[in-house]
C-alpha positions in Angstrom: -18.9 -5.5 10.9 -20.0 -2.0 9.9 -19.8 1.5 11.3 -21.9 4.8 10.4 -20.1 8.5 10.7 -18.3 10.9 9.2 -14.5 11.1 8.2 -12.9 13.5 10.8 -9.0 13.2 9.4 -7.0 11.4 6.4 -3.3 10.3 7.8 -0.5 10.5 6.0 0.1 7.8 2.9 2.4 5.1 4.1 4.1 2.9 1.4 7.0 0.3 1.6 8.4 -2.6 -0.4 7.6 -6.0 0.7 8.4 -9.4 -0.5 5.7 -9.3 -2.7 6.3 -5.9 -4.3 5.0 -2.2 -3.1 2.4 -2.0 -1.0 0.5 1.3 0.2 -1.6 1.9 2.8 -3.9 5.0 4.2 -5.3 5.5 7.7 -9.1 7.6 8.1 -10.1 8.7 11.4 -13.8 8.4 11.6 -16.4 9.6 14.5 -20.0 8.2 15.2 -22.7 8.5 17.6 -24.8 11.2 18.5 -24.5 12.5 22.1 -20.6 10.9 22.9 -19.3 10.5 19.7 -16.7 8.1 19.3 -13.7 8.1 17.2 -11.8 4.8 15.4 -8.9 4.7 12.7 -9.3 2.5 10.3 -7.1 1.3 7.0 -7.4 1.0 3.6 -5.1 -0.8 1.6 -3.6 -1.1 -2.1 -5.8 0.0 -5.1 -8.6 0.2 -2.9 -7.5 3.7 -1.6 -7.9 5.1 -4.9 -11.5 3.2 -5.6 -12.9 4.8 -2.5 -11.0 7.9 -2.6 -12.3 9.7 0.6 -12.5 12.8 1.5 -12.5 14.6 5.0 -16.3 15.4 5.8 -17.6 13.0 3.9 -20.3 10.8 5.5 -19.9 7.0 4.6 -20.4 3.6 6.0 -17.7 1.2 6.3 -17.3 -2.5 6.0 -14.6 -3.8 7.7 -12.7 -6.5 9.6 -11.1 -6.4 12.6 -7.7 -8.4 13.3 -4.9 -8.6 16.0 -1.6 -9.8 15.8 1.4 -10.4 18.3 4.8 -9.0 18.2 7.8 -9.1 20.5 4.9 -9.8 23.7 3.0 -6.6 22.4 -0.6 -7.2 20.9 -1.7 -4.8 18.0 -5.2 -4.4 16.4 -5.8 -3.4 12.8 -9.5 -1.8 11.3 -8.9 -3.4 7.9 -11.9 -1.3 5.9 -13.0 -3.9 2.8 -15.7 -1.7 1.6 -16.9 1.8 2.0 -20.3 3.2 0.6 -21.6 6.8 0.5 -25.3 7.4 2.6 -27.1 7.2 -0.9 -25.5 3.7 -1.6 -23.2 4.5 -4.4 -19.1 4.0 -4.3 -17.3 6.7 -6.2 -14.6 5.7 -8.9 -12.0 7.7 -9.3 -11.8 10.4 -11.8 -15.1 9.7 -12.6 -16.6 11.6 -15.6 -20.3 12.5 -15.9 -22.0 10.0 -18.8 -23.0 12.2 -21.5 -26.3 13.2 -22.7 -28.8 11.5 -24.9 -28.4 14.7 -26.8 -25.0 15.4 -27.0 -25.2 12.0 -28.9 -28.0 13.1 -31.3 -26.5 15.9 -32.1 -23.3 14.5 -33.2 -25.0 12.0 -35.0 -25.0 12.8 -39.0 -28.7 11.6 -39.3 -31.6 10.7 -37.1 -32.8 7.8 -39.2 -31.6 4.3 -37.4 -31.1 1.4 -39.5 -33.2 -0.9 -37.7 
């Protein structure tokens, strides 16, 4: 499944230790629709949070899965976000530097003549 909007609010970081080691994960409030907008929180988990590394404001669309679990006779439902794109298609590493210029590498170079 896939929802359209903007990111309204970033929760708080939640980490633990589990049986498998640390785990992290990081709820996002986003709202879509025009006229009633609607608002869902959904989760990111693990390494992930730091790929995608959203911000509030930011308009994306989000690929997700949607799963629900018993516990003690009380249901609860989880937005588990797999992927998330920006509107022009890209996803953002993090602490991603811009590639340099063709010339930046010309002008280092200590000649212009290429061996092939």
């Amino acid at each position: 499944m896939e929802i359209t909007g903007k990111i309204v609010q970033l929760l708080p970081l939640q980490t633990g230790q589990g049986k498998n080691g640390v785990w992290k994960k990081q709820d996002y409030i986003i709202e879509f629709g025009d006229q009633y907008p609607k608002k869902v929180c959904f989760n990111i988990w693990g390494d992930k949070i730091d790929t995608f590394d959203l911000k509030e404001g930011e308009e994306v669309k989000v690929d997700f899965d949607i799963e629900s679990r018993e516990f003690n006779g009380r249901w609860y439902t989880d937005v588990k976000a797999w992927n998330v794109s920006r509107p022009n298609g890209s996803v953002a590493p993090v602490n991603s530097a811009p590639l340099p210029k063709e010339e930046d590498f010309l002008s280092q170079a200590p000649g212009t003549d290429l061996p092939f």
